[in-house]
C-alpha positions as CSV (number, residue, x, y, z in Angstrom):
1,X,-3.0,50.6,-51.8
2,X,-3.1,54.0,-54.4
3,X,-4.6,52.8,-57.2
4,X,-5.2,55.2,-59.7
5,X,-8.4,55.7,-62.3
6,X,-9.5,56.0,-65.8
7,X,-12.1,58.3,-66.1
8,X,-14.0,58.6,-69.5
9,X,-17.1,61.0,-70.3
10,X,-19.8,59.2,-72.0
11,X,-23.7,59.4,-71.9
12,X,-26.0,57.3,-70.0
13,X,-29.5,56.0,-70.1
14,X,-31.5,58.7,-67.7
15,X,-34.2,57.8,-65.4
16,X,-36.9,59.0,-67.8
17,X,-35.2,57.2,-70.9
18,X,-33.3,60.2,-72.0
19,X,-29.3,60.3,-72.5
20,X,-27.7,61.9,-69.3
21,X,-23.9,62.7,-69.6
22,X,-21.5,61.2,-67.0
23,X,-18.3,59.3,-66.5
24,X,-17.2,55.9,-66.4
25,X,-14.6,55.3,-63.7
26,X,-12.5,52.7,-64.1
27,X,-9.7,51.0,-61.6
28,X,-6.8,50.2,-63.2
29,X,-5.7,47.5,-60.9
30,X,-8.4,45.4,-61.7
31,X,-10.5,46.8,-64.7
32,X,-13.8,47.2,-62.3
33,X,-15.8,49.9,-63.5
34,X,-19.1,52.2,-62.6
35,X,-21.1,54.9,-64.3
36,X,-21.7,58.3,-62.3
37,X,-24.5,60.8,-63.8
38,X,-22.3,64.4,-63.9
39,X,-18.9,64.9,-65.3
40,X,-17.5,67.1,-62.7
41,X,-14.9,66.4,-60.6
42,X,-17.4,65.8,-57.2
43,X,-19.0,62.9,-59.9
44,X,-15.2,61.6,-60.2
45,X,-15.4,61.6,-56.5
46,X,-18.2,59.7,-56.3
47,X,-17.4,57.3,-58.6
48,X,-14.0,56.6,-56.6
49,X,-16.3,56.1,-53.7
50,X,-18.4,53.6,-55.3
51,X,-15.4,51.8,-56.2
52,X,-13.8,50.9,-53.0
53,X,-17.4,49.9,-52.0
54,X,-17.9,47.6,-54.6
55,X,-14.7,46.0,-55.0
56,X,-14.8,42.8,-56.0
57,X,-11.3,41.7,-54.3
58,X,-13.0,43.6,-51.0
59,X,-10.0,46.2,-51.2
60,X,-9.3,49.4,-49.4
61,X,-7.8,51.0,-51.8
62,X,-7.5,55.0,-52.1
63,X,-8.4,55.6,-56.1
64,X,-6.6,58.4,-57.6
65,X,-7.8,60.4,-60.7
66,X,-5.5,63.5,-59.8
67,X,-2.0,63.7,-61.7
């Protein structure tokens, strides 16, 4: 199923305790979300990635951030 994503830039907690900017990209099918360090469009990628991987209804679906 296309499903497509809410993506919202926001800062993180970094590995050495400073703030690291990123997105937040959530499905809008089921509200699961994940944090991605970068705000370009290959971390928008990445975050649609981690998505169908951790699914929680075990979905394939193809996550769309493009209009």
């Amino acid at each position: 199923m296309k499903v497509r994503v809410e993506v919202e830039e926001s800062y993180f907690g970094g590995d050495h305790g400073n703030d690291v900017p990123g997105v937040r990209v959530t499905c809008t099918h089921c509200d699961h979300s994940v944090e991605v360090f970068g705000t370009g469009e290959s971390s928008i990628r990445r975050g649609a990635v981690m998505l169908r991987e951790e699914c929680p209804a075990q979905e394939d679906n193809f996550y769309s951030f493009e209009d």
